[in-house]
C-alpha positions as CSV (number, residue, x, y, z in Angstrom):
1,X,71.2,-83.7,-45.9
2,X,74.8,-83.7,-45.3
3,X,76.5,-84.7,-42.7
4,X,77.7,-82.1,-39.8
5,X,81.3,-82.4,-39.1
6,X,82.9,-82.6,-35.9
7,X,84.5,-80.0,-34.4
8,X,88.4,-80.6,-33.2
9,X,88.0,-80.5,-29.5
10,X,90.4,-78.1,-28.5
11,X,91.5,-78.0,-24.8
12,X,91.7,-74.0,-22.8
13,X,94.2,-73.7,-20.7
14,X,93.1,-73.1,-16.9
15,X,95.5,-70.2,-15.9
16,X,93.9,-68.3,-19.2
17,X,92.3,-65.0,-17.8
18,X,88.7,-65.3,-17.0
19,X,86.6,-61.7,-17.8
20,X,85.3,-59.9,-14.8
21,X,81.6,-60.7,-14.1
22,X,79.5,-58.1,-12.5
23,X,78.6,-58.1,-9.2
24,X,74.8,-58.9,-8.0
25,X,74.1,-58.0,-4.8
26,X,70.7,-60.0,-3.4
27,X,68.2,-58.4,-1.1
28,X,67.7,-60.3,2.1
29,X,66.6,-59.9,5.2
30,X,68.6,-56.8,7.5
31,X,70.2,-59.4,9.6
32,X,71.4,-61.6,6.6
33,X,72.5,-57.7,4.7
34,X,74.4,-57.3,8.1
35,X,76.0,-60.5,8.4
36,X,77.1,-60.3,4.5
37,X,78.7,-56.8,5.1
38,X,80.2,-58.1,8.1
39,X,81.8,-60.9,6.2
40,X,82.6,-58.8,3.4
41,X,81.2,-61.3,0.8
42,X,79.3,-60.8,-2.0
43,X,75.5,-61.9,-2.0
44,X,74.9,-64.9,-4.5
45,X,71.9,-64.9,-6.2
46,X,70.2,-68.2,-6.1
47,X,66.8,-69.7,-5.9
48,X,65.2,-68.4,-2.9
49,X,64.5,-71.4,-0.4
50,X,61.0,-72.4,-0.3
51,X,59.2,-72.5,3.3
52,X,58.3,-75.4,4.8
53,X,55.5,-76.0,2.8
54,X,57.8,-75.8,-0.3
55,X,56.2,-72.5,-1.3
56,X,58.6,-69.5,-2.2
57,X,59.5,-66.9,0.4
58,X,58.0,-63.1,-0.3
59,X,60.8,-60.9,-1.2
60,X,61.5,-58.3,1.1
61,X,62.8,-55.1,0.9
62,X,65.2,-53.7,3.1
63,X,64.4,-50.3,5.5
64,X,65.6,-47.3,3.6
65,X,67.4,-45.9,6.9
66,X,69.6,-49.2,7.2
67,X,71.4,-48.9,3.6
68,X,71.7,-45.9,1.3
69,X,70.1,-45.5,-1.5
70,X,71.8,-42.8,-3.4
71,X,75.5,-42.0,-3.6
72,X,75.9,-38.9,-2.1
73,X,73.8,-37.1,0.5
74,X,73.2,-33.2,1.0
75,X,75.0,-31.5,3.7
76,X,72.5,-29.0,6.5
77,X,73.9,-26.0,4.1
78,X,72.1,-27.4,1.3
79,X,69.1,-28.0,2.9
80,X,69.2,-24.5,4.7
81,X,70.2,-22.2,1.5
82,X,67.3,-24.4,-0.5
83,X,65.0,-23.4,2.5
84,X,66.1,-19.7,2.2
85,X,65.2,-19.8,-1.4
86,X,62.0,-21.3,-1.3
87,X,60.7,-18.9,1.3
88,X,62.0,-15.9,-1.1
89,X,60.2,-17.1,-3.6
90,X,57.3,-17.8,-2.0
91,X,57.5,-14.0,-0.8
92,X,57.9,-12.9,-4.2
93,X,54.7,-15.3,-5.3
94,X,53.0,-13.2,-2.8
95,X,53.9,-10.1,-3.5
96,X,52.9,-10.7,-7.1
97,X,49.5,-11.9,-6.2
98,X,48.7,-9.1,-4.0
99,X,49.9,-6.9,-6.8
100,X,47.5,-8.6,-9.1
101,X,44.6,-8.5,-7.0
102,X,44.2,-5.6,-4.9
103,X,41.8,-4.6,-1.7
104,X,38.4,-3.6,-3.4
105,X,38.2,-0.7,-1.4
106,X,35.6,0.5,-3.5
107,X,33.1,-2.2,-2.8
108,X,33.7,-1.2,1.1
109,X,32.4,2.1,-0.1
110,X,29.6,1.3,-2.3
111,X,28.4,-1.1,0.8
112,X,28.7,1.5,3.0
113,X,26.7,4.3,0.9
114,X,24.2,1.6,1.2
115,X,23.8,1.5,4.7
116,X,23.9,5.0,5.1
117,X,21.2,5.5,2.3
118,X,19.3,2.7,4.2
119,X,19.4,4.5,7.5
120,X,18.1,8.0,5.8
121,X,15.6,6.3,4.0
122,X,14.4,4.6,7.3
123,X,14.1,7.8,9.1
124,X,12.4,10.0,6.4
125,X,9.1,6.7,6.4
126,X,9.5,7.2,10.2
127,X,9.2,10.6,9.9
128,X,6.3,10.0,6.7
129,X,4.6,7.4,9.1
130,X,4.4,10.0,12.1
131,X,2.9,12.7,10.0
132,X,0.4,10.1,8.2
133,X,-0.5,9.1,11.9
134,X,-0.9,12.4,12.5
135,X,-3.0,13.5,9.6
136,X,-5.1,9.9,10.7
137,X,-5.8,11.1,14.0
138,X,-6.9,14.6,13.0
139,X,-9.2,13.0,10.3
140,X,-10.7,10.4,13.0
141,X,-11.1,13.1,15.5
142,X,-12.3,15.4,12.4
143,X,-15.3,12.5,11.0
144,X,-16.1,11.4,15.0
145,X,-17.1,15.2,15.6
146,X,-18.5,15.4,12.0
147,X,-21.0,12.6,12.8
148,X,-21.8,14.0,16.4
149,X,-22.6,17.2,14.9
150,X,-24.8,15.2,12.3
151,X,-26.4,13.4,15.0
152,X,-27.4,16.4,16.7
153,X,-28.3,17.8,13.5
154,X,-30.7,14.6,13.3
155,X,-32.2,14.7,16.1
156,X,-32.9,18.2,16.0
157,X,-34.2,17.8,12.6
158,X,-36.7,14.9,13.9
159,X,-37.8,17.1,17.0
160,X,-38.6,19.9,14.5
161,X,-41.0,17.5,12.2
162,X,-42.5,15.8,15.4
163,X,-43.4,19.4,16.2
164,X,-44.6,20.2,12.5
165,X,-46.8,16.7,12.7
166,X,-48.5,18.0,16.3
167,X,-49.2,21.6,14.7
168,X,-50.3,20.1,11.6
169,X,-52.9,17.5,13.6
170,X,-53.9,20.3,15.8
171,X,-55.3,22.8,13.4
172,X,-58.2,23.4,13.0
173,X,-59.0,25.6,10.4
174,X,-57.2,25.1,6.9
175,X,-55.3,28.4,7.0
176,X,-53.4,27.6,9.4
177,X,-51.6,25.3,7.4
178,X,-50.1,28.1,4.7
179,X,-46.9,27.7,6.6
180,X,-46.9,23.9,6.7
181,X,-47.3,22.6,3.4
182,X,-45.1,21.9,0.1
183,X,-46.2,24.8,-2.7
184,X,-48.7,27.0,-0.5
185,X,-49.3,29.1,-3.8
186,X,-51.2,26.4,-5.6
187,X,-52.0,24.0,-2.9
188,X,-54.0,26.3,-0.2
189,X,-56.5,27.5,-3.0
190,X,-57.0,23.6,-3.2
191,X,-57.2,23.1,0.7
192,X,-59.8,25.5,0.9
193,X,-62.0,24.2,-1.4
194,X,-61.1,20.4,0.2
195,X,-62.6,21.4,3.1
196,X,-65.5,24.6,2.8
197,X,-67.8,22.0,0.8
198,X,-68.9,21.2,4.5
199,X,-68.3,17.2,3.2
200,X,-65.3,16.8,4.6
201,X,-64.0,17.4,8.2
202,X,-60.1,18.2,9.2
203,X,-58.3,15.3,10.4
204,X,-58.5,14.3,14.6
205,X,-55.2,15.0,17.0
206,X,-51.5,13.2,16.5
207,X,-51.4,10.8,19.4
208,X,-47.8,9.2,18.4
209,X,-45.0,9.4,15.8
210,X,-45.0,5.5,14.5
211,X,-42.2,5.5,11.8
212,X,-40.0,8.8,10.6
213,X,-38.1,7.3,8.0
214,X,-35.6,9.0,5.4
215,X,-36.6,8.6,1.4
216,X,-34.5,9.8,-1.7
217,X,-37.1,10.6,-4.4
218,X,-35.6,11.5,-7.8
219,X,-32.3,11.4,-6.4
220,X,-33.2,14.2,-3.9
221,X,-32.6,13.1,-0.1
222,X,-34.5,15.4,1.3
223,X,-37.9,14.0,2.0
224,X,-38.8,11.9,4.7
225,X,-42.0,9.0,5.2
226,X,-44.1,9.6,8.6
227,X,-46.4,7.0,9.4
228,X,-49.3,8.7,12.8
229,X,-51.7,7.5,14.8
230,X,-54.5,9.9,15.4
231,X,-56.6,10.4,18.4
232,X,-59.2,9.0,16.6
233,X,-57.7,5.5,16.0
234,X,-57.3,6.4,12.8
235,X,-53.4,5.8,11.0
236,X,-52.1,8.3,8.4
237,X,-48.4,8.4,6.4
238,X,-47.0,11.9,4.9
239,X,-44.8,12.6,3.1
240,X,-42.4,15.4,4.1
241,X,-39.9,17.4,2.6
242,X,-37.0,19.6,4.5
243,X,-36.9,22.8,2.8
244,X,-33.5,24.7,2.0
245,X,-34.3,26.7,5.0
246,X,-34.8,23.7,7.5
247,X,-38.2,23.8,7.6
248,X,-40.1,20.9,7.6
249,X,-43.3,21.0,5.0
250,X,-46.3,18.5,4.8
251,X,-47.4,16.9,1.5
252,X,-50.9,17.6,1.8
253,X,-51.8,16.7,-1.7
254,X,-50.4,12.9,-1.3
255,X,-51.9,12.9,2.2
256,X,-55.4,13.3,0.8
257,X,-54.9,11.8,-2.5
258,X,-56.3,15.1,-3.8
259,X,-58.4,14.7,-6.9
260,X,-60.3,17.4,-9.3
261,X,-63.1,15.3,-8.9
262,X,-64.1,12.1,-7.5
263,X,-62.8,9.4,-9.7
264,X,-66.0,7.4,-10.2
265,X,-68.1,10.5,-10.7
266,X,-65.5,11.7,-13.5
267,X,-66.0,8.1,-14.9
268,X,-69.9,8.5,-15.2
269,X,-70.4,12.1,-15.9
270,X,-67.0,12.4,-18.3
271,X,-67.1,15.7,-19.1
272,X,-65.8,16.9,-22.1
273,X,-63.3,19.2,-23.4
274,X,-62.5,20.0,-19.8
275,X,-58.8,18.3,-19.1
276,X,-57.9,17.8,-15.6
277,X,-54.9,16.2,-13.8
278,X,-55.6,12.4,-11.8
279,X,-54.1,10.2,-9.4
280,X,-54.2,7.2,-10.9
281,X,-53.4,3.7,-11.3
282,X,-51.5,2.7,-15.3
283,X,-51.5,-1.0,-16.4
284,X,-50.9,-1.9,-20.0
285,X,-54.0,-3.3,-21.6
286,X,-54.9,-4.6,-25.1
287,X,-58.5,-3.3,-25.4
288,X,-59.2,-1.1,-29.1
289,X,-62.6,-0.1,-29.4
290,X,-64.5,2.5,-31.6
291,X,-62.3,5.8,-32.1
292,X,-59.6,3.8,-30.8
293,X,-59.8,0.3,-33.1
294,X,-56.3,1.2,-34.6
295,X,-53.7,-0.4,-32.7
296,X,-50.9,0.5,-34.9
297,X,-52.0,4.1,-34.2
298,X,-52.9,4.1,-29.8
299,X,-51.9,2.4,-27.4
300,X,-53.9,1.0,-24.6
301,X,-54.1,1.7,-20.8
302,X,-56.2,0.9,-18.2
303,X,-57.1,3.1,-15.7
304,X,-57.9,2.8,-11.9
305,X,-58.0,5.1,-8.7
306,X,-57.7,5.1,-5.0
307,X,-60.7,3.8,-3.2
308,X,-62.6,3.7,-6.4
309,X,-64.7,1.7,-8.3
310,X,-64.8,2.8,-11.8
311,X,-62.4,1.9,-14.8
312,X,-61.3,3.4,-17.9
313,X,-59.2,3.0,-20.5
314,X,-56.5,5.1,-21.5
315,X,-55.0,5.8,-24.9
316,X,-51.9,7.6,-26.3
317,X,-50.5,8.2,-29.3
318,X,-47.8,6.3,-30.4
319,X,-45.8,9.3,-31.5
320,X,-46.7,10.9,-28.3
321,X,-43.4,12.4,-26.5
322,X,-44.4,11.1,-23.2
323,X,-44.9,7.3,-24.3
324,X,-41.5,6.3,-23.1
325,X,-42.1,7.8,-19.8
326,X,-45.0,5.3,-19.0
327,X,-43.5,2.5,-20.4
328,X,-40.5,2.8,-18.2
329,X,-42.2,3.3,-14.7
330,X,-44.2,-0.2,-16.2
331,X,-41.0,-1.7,-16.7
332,X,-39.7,-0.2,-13.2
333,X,-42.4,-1.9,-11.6
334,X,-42.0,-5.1,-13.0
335,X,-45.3,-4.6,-15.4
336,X,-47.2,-4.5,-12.4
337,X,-49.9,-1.1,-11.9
338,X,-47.8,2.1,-11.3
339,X,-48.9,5.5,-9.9
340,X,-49.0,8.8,-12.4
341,X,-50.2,11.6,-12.3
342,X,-51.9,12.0,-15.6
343,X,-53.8,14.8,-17.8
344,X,-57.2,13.2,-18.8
345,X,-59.5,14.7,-21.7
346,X,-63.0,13.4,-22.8
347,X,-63.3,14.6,-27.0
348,X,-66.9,16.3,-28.1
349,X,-68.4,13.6,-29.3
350,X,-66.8,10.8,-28.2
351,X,-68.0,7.8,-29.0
352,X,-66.0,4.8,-26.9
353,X,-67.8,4.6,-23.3
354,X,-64.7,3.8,-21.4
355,X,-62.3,5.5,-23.7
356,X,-60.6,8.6,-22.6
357,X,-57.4,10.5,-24.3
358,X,-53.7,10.7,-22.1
359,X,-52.6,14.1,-23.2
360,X,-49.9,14.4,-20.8
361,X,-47.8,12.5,-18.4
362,X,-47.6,15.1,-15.0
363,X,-45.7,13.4,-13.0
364,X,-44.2,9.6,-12.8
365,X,-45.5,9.5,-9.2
366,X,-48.4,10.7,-6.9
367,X,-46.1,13.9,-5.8
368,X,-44.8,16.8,-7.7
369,X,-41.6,17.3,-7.2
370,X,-41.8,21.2,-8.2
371,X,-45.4,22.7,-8.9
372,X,-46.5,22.3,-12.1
373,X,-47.0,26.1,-12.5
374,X,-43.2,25.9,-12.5
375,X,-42.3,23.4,-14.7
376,X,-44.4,25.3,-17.6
């Protein structure tokens, strides 16, 4: 590589004019910034002495009230006319918003119809609630003398049967019962032979009403159970219905158990072609004999009465119309014996012992509810 040459050294003069440098101005402490503008020298920039332990000194900066930092300041009448425009515009920003969003009066309104239609609606449930108060108190004071008149109607409805029960007890012939019992028509032709057979004597005194309970039969309320003792130590229960007239009117036909004839003598003797209406006990039995083998052509009952002895059996036809009228008192009485009141006829010739022919159910119970001469 070739050798540099040397440059001539070439020698300035000293008086030559030496270029302005710009003036640096270092930021010390205020009393050093004080003593330099006293002194009227420029600041040198330098390294900045290290403390005493040889660490260098945090640069400070002067207070901003001390030295100015800009070259010219506003007068007051800048600041104030500035001021004076701020605030007008400020008033116009106002002015501008309030245009743009005006009072909603009309929610004021609506809030108000509101209450208004609160208060009216209050004072027409007060005035609702008085008059269903009102229309409460005359139904309460309406049912409380309802069911006092009802209990006085009760009562005097129980002192009227007492009486009934005494006059009832207390005769002594049979006529003078035409006026006490249920369907004197067909029943006192019946009393009367009861009683003129000479076997049969008229029941002793009433001592005491036991029990006088109410009893809805066939959805009629108008019957009532009486359970008496008798001067002879005897106890009796009647039925008792309330005609439409008020009058109280003995059973008498329950009360005896009235019979055509005596159940066991109508079980030896079976007379024939003679039908007659019983009292008596149904249960369902499975007993086919003679005239009555075919079970796919009867059905089997057996028969019982009151105070009796004898049994028969009973047979229907299964076509028969009344079938599902026994069957259903069975069933209402859990297949247990029921009471009917059942037409009974012995055939000519006959040839089953214990076999007799149901021709008719009379009644699902021991009590006609209308005489039968009605009902045909």
């Amino acid at each position: 590589m070739p050798r540099e040459e040397k440059r001539p050294v070439k020698l300035r003069p000293v008086d030559e004019d030496v270029p302005p440098q710009p003036q640096v101005i270092r930021l010390q402490k205020p009393g050093e910034v004080a003593e330099a503008a006293d002194r009227e020298e420029p600041v040198r920039l330098g390294p900045a002495p290290g403390g005493d332990d040889g660490k260098p000194s945090v640069l400070f900066v002067p207070d901003r009230r001390e030295i100015e930092v800009r070259t010219h300041e506003p007068g007051i009448e800048a600041l104030i006319e500035e001021s004076a425009m701020v605030e007008a515009t400020e008033q116009s920003w106002g002015a501008e918003a309030a245009y743009r969003h005006p009072i909603p009066w009309g929610w004021f309104v609506l809030i108000a119809l509101g209450i208004v239609a609160a208060v009216v609606w209050s004072l027409a449930r007060l005035r609702e609630s008085g008059d269903v108060a009102e229309t409460i108190r005359v139904e309460t004071e309406s049912a409380l003398l309802s069911e006092e008149r009802e209990e006085a109607e009760a009562r005097a409805l129980v002192g009227r049967i007492e009486a009934v029960l005494h006059a009832f007890f207390a005769a002594r012939e049979p006529d003078a019962w035409a006026d006490m019992i249920r369907h004197p028509d067909r029943v006192m032709p019946l009393v009367r032979a009861y009683y003129d057979a000479g076997q049969r004597e008229m029941p002793a005194e009433m001592r005491t009403l036991r029990v006088l309970d109410p009893v809805t039969l066939e959805r009629r309320a108008n019957f009532w159970m009486a359970s008496v003792s008798l001067a002879n130590g005897e106890s009796h229960s009647l039925l008792i219905e309330i005609a439409p007239d008020g009058r109280p009117l003995v059973d008498w036909e329950t009360f005896v158990c009235h019979q055509p004839m005596p159940w066991d003598e109508f079980a030896r003797r079976r007379p024939e072609e003679k039908p007659m209406d019983f009292r008596v006990y149904v249960e369902a039995d499975a007993f086919y004999s003679h005239e009555f083998s075919d079970s796919n052509q009867w059905l089997s009952f057996r028969l019982t009465a009151l105070d009796a002895e004898e049994m028969l059996f009973g047979y229907l036809p299964r076509d028969h119309q009344d079938l599902p009228v026994i069957l259903r008192c069975l069933r209402g009485n859990y297949g247990r014996k029921t009471s009917l009141i059942l037409r009974l006829n012995v055939p000519r010739g006959l040839q089953s012992r214990r076999g007799v022919v149901i021709e008719k159910v009379m009644s699902p119970r021991w009590i006609y509810m209308e005489s039968p001469a009605e009902e045909s």
